[in-house]
C-alpha positions in Angstrom: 146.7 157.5 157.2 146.8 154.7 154.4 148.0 156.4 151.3 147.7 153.6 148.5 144.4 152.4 147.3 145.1 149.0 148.3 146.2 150.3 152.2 142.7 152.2 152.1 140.7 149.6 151.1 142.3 146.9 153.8 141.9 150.0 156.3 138.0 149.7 155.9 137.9 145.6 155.7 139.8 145.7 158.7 137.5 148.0 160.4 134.8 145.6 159.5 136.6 142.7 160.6 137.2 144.1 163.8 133.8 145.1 164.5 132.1 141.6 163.4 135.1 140.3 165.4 133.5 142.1 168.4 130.0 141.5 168.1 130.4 137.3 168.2 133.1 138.2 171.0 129.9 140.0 173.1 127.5 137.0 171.9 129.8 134.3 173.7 130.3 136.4 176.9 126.7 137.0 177.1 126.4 133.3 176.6 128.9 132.6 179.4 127.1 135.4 181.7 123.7 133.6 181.4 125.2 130.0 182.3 126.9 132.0 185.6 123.7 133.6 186.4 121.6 130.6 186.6 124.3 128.8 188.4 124.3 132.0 191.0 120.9 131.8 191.3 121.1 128.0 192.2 118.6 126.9 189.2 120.3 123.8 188.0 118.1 123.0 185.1 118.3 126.7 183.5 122.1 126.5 184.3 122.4 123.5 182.4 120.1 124.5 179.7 122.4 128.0 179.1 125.1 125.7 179.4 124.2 123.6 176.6 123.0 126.9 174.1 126.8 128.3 175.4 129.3 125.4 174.5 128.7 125.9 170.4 129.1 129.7 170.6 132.1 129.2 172.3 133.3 126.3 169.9 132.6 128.5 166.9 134.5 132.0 168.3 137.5 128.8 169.0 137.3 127.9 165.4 136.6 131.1 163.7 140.0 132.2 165.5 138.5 135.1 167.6 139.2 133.3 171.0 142.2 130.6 171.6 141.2 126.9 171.3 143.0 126.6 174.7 140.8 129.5 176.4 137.2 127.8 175.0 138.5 124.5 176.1 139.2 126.6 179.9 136.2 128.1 180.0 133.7 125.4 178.9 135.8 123.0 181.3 135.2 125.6 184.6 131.1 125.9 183.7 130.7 122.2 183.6 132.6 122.0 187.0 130.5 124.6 188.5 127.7 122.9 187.2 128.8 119.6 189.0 129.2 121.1 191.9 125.7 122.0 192.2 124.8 118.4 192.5 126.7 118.3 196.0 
């Protein structure tokens, strides 16, 4: 256990970081879960509407550092391409 006041008080901002960290992590993936759902369910325009409310979640966990850049730029790159292959 931390010892030093210093190593106690960055004990507790870490805990708070890591619990913020996880609540915007659970906002994107329930973002990402309602895009997949709608495209599931075959409903283009509610796909593409979740798709749209899901890209800037996921560009802000990229930027805030909680996800890699390279993992939003995956993920928002594999919705849109099940969202064009509802067209067909």
């Amino acid at each position: 256990m931390a010892n030093s006041p210093q190593a106690r008080k960055r004990a507790r901002q870490a805990e708070k970081h890591r619990a913020h960290n996880a609540a915007m992590r659970s906002r994107m993936r329930t973002a990402v879960k309602k895009v997949v759902k709608a495209i599931a369910a075959g409903d283009k325009a509610q796909a593409e509407a979740a798709f749209r409310a899901a890209e800037p979640v996921i560009d802000k966990m990229a930027r805030k550092g909680i996800i890699h850049k390279n993992k939003a730029a995956r993920q928002k790159s594999r919705l849109s391409a099940h969202l064009r292959k509802m067209d067909s």
